[in-house]
BATIDREN-259545 format. One record per residue (C-alpha): residue in three letters; y, z, x. Coordinates in steps of 0.2 Angstrom, whole numbers, plus 5000, padded with zeros to 4 digits. Layout:
N
SITE   res   north     up   east
SITE   ALA       Y      Z      X
...
***
This chain:
280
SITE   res   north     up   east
SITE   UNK    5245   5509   5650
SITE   UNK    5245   5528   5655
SITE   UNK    5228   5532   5648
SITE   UNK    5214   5528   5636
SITE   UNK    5208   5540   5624
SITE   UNK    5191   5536   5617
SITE   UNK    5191   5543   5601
SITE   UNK    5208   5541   5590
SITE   UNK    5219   5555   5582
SITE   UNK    5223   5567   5597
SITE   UNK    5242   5572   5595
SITE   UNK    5257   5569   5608
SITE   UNK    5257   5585   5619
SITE   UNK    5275   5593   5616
SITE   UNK    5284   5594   5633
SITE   UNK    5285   5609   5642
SITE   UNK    5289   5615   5659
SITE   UNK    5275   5628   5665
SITE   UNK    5256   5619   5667
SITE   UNK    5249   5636   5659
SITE   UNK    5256   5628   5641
SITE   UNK    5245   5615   5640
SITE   UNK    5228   5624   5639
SITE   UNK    5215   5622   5625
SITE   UNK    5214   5641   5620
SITE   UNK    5225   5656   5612
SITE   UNK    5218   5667   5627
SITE   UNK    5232   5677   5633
SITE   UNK    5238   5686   5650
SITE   UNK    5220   5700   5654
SITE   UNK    5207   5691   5644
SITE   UNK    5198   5679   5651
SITE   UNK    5203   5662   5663
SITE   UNK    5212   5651   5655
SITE   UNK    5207   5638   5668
SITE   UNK    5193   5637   5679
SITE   UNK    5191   5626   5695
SITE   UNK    5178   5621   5704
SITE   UNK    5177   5613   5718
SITE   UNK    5158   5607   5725
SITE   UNK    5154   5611   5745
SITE   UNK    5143   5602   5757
SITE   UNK    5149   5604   5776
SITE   UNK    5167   5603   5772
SITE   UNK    5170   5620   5783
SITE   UNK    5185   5610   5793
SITE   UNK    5196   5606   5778
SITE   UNK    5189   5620   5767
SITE   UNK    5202   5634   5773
SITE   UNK    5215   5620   5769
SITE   UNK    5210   5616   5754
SITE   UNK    5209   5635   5751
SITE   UNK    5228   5637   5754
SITE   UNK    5233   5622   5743
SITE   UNK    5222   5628   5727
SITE   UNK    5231   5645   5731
SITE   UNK    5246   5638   5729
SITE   UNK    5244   5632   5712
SITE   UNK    5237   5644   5705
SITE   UNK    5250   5656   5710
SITE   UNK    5260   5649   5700
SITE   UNK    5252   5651   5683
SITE   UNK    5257   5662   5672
SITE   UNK    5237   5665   5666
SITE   UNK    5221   5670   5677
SITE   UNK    5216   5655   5684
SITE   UNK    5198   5656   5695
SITE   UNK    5191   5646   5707
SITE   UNK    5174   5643   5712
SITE   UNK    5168   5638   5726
SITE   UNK    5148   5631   5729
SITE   UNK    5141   5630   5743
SITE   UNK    5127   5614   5742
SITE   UNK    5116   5622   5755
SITE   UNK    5128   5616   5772
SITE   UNK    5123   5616   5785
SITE   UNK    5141   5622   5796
SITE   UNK    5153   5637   5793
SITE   UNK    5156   5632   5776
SITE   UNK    5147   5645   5768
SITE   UNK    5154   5658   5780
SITE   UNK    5173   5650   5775
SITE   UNK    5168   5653   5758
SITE   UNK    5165   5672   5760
SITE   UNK    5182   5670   5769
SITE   UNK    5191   5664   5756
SITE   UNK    5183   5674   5744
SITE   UNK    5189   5692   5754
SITE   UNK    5206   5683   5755
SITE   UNK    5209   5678   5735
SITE   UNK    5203   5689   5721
SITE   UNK    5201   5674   5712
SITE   UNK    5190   5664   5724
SITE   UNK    5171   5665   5716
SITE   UNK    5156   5661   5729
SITE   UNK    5142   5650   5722
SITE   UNK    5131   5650   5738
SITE   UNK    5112   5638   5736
SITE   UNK    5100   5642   5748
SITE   UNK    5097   5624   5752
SITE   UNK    5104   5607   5749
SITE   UNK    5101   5600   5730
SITE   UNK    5115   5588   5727
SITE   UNK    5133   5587   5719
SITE   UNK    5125   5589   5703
SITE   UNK    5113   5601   5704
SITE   UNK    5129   5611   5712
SITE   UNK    5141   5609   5700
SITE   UNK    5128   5614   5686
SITE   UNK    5126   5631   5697
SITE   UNK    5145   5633   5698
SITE   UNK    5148   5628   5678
SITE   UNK    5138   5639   5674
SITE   UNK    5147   5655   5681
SITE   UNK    5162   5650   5673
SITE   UNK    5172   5659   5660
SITE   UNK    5189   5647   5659
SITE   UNK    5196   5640   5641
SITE   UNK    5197   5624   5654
SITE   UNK    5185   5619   5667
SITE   UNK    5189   5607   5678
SITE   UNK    5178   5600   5695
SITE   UNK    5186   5590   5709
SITE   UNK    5179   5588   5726
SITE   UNK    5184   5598   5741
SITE   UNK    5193   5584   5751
SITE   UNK    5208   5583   5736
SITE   UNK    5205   5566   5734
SITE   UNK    5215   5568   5720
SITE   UNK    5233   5578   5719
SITE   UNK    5231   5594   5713
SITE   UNK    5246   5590   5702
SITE   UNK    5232   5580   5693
SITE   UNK    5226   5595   5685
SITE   UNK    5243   5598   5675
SITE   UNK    5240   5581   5669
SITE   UNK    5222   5583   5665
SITE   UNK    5227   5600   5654
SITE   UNK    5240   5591   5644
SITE   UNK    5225   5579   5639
SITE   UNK    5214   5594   5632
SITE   UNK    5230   5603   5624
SITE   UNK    5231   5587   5614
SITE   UNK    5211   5586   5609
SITE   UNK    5203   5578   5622
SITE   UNK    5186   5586   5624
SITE   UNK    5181   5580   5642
SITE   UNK    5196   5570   5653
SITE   UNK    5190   5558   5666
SITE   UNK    5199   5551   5682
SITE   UNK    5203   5533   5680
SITE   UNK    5203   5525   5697
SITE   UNK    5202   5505   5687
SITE   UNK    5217   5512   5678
SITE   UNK    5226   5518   5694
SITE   UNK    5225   5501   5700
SITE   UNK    5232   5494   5685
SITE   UNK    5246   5505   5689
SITE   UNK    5249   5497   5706
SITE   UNK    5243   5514   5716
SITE   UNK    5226   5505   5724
SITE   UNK    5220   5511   5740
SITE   UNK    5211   5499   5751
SITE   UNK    5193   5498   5750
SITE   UNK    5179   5490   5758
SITE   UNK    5172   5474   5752
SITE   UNK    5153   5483   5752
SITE   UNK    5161   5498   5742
SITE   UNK    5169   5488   5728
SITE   UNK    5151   5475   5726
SITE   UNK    5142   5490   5726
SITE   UNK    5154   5501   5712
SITE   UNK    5154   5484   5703
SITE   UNK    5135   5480   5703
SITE   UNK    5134   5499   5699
SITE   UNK    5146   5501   5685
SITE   UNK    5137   5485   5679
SITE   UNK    5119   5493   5676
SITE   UNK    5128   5509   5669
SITE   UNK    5135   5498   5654
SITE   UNK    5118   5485   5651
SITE   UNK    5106   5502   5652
SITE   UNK    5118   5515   5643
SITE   UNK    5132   5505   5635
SITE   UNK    5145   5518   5639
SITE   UNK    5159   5509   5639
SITE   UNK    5167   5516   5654
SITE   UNK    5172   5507   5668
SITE   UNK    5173   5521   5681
SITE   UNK    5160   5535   5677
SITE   UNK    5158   5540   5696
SITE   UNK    5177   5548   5700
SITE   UNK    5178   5564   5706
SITE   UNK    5188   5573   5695
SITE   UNK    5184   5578   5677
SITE   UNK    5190   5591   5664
SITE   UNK    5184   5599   5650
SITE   UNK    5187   5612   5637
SITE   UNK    5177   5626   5644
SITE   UNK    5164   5626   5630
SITE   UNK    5162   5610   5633
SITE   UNK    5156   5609   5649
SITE   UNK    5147   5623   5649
SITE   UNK    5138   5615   5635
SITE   UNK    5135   5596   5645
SITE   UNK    5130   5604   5662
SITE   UNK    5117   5614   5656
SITE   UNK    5107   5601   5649
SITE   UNK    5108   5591   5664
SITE   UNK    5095   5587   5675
SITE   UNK    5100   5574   5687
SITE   UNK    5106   5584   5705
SITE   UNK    5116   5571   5714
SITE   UNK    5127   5558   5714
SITE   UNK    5122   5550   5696
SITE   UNK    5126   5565   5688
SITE   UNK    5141   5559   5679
SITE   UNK    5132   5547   5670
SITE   UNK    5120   5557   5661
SITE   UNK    5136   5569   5657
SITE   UNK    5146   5555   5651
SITE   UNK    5129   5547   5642
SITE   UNK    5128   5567   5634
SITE   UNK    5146   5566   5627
SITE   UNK    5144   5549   5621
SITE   UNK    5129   5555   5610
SITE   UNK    5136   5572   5606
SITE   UNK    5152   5560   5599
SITE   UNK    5166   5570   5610
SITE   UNK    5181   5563   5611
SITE   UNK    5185   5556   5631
SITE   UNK    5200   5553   5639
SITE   UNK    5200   5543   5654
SITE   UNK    5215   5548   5666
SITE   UNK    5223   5536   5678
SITE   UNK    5221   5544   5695
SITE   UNK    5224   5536   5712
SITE   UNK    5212   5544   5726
SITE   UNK    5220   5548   5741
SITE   UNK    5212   5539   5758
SITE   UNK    5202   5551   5765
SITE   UNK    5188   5553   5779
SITE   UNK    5172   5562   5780
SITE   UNK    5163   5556   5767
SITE   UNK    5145   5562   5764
SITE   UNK    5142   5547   5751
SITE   UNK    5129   5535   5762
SITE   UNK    5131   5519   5752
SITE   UNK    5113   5511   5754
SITE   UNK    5103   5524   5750
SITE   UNK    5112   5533   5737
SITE   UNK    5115   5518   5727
SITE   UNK    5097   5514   5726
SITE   UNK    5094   5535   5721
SITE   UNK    5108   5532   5708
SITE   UNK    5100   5514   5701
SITE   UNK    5081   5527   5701
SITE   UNK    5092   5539   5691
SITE   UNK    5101   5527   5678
SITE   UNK    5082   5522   5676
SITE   UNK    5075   5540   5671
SITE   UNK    5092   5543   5661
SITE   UNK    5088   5528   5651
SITE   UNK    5072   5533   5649
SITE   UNK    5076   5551   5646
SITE   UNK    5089   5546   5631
SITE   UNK    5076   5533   5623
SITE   UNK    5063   5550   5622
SITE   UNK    5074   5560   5613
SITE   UNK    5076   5573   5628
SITE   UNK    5093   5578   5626
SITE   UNK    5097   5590   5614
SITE   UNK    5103   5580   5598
SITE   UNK    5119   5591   5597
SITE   UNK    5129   5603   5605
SITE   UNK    5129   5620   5603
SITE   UNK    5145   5630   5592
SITE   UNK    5157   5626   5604
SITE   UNK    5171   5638   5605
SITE   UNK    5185   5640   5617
***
């Protein structure tokens, strides 16, 4: 199985051969972006310039403006001053720079909110993912995805698993548990690091957000389950890498507090009841 689309009737993408084709928008050549990326920060100042050149890459091959934003979470290296860099570098490098550490979510909301692009899509400044993943991601939203979400479970099923710790795959299973008894998503892997969107869309989710770290991606996913839009879950395989600033212990019992307000938050009628017009 290549994918999962939660809502029926979205059309087969026609094939193509330029990853600009598959965008969600009639937006042409000097209007707005038709695909925004952003890419969350938080003492990632060695790989950044890397992760930089690769982003660059791809983008320089599309035939529409594409921007990228870069946010800063309050870091406490060079990672803010290799923002500014990369900024003076690429015209279409956007700083988002928080004075002080918030969380993923609270700095993905930030950097959302600054974009303009027909798509939106956030991965994590390691490329945990390949950026060819994006391309896939589009074709999703071209044929009327509203949000499209990396898949790891599905990855496996496709024989690409990466080795994982036996403490990691208890702890996302207990997790993934309590999401589906609290919230009843019915989504196996809410917590991968790479979503899309129509640009409308998540504009729309992240600002009514209100959860700043890692259990973000729950109340977006618990938002676009109520708000009926239609989810495509993507199968992605992550790529092994190191340095990551997830500390299992602490943050899953943060994330287990949050999934607990969410709940809570949901039950209350807290959330708007319905998106805004949503136009792209």
């Amino acid at each position: 199985m290549e994918g999962a689309t939660t809502s029926p009737g979205a059309p087969e993408p026609e094939a193509t051969d330029r990853a600009s084709d598959h965008l969600p928008s009639d937006q042409g050549p000097g209007h707005r972006p038709a695909l925004s990326l952003v890419i969350p920060c938080y003492n990632e100042a060695p790989r950044l310039p890397g992760t930089v050149q690769e982003v660059a890459r791809f983008c320089d091959t599309w035939a529409r403006p594409c921007e990228v934003v870069l946010v800063d979470d309050g870091s406490r290296d060079g990672t803010r001053e290799a923002i500014l860099q990369a900024a003076s570098a690429h015209a279409f490098v956007r700083p988002v720079l928080l004075p002080r550490n918030r969380g993923k979510g609270a700095a993905l909301r930030a950097g959302v909110a600054t974009t303009t692009g027909s798509a939106v899509v956030f991965f994590d400044a390691d490329l945990s993912y390949p950026i060819v993943t994006v391309e896939a991601a589009l074709r999703e939203l071209q044929a009327g995805a509203d949000v499209v979400i990396g898949a790891r479970d599905l990855g496996r099923a496709a024989g690409g698993d990466r080795p994982e710790s036996l403490l990691r795959r208890v702890s996302h299973g207990v997790f993934a548990a309590l999401v589906d008894h609290y919230l009843h998503l019915g989504i196996p892997d809410t917590q991968c690091g790479f979503k899309a969107f129509r640009g409308s869309v998540a504009r729309a989710l992240f600002a009514s957000l209100t959860v700043d770290r890692f259990a973000f991606d729950v109340e977006l996913l618990a938002l676009a389950r109520s708000w009926n839009l239609r989810i495509h879950r993507l199968p992605v395989t992550p790529v092994q890498r190191d340095g990551s600033s997830v500390r299992l212990v602490r943050d899953s019992l943060e994330m287990w507090r949050a999934l607990v307000r969410i709940r809570r938050q949901v039950r209350e009628g807290r959330y708007p009841a319905a998106p805004p017009l949503l136009e792209d």
